[in-house]
C-alpha positions in Angstrom: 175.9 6.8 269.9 172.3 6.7 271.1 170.8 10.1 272.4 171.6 10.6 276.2 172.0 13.8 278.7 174.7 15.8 277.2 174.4 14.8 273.8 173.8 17.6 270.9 171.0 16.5 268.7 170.2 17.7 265.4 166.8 17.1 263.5 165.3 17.1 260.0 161.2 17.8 261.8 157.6 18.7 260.4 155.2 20.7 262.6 151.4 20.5 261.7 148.5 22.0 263.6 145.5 19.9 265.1 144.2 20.6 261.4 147.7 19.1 259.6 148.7 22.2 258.0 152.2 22.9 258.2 153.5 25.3 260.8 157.3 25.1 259.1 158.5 25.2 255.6 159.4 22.4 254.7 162.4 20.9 255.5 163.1 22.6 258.6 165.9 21.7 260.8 166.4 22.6 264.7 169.4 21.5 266.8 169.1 21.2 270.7 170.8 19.5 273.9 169.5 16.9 275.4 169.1 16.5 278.8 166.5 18.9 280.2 168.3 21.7 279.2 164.9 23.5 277.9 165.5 23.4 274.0 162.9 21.2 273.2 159.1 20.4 274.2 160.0 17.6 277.2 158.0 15.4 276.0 159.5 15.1 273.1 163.1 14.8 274.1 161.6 11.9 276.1 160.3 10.1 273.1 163.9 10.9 271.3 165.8 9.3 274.4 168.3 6.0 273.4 167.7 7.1 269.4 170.2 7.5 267.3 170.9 8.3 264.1 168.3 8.0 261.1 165.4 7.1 263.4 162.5 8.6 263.3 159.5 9.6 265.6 156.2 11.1 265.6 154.1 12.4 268.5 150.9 14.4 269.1 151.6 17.4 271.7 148.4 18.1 273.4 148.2 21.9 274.9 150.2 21.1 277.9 153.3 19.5 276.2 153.5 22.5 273.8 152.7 26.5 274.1 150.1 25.9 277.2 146.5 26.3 277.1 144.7 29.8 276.0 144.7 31.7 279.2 141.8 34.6 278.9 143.5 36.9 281.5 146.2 37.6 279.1 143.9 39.3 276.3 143.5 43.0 277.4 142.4 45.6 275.9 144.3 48.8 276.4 143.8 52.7 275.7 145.0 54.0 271.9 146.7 56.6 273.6 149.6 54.5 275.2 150.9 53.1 272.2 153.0 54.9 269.1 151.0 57.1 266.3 152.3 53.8 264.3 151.4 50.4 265.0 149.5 47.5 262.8 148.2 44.2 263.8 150.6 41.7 264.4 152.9 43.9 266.3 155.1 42.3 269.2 156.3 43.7 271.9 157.0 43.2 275.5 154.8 44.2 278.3 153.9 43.8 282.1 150.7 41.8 282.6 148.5 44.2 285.4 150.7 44.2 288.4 153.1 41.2 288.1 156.3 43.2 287.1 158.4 39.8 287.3 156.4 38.2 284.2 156.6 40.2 281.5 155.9 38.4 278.4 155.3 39.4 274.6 152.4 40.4 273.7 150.7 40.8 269.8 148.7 43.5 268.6 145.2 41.8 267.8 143.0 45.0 267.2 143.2 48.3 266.7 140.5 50.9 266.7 140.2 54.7 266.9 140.1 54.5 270.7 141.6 51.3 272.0 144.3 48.3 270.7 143.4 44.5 271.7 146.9 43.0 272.9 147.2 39.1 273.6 150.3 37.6 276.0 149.1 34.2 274.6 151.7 32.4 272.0 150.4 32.1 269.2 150.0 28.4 269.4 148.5 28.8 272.9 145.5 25.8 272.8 146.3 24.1 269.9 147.1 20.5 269.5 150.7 20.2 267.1 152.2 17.1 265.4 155.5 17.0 265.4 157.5 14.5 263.3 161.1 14.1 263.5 164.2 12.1 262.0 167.3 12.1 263.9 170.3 13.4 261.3 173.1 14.0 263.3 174.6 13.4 267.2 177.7 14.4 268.8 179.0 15.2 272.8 178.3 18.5 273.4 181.2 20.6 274.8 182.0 21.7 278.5 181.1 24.8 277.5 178.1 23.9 275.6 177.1 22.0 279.0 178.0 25.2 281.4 175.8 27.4 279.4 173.0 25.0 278.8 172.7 25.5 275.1 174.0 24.2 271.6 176.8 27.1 270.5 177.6 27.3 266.7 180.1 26.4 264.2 183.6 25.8 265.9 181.9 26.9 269.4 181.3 30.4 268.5 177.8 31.7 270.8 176.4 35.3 271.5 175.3 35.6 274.8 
């Protein structure tokens, strides 16, 4: 059963950085649907197209295939004064970028200092170049509801939503 629109595809993958250090433990497994649903990088649903079980592929992700390029505009530096007596770097949370109350995104603590706290809307993996190696372990239809909602649902169709 090759991989077509509709199908639910489970990997065995490996993430590196530009620099090959894993971004996953290893052994990491993700499972999506196919068909431009939005569960996985595009252009690596196009290179798993036709596949089917116990192939394999590899692919570099440039900037623009993955989390986007660093955007500069999303690093702000904000007054101490609006944020909890208790915070630390590496902190998430959501947050309004200026003006643009339709695009909130998530933002990580960077810095803190007595008077101010650096936040970044960037992913994390904004800018950087990824390898991502996969092998194809296991296909199957999705279900009608699977296809309604647009997403894999768990054992025996059980979903939160």
């Amino acid at each position: 059963m090759p991989i077509d629109r509709g199908t639910v595809v489970t990997l065995e993958y490996e993430l590196k950085n530009g620099d090959g250090e894993p971004l996953e433990d290893e052994g990491a497994q993700l499972e999506y649907l196919h068909g431009g649903f939005g569960g996985i990088f595009p252009k690596v649903e196009e290179q798993l197209e036709g596949k089917d079980v116990g192939d394999e592929m590899a692919i570099t992700l440039e900037p623009t295939d993955a989390f986007g390029e660093y955007e500069a505009d999303l690093l702000r530096v904000e007054p101490r004064e609006r944020f909890p007596e208790v915070i630390e770097v590496g902190m998430r949370f959501e947050g309004v970028p200026g003006d643009r109350e339709d695009e909130a995104l998530i933002y990580t603590i960077t810095d803190i200092t007595a008077e101010t706290v650096v936040v970044d809307g960037n992913h994390p993996l904004a800018g950087e170049r990824l390898w991502f190696k996969a092998k194809v372990s296991a296909l199957r239809k999705a279900s009608q509801d699977e296809l309604t909602h647009g997403h894999v649902h768990g054992d025996h169709g059980v979903h939160t939503h």
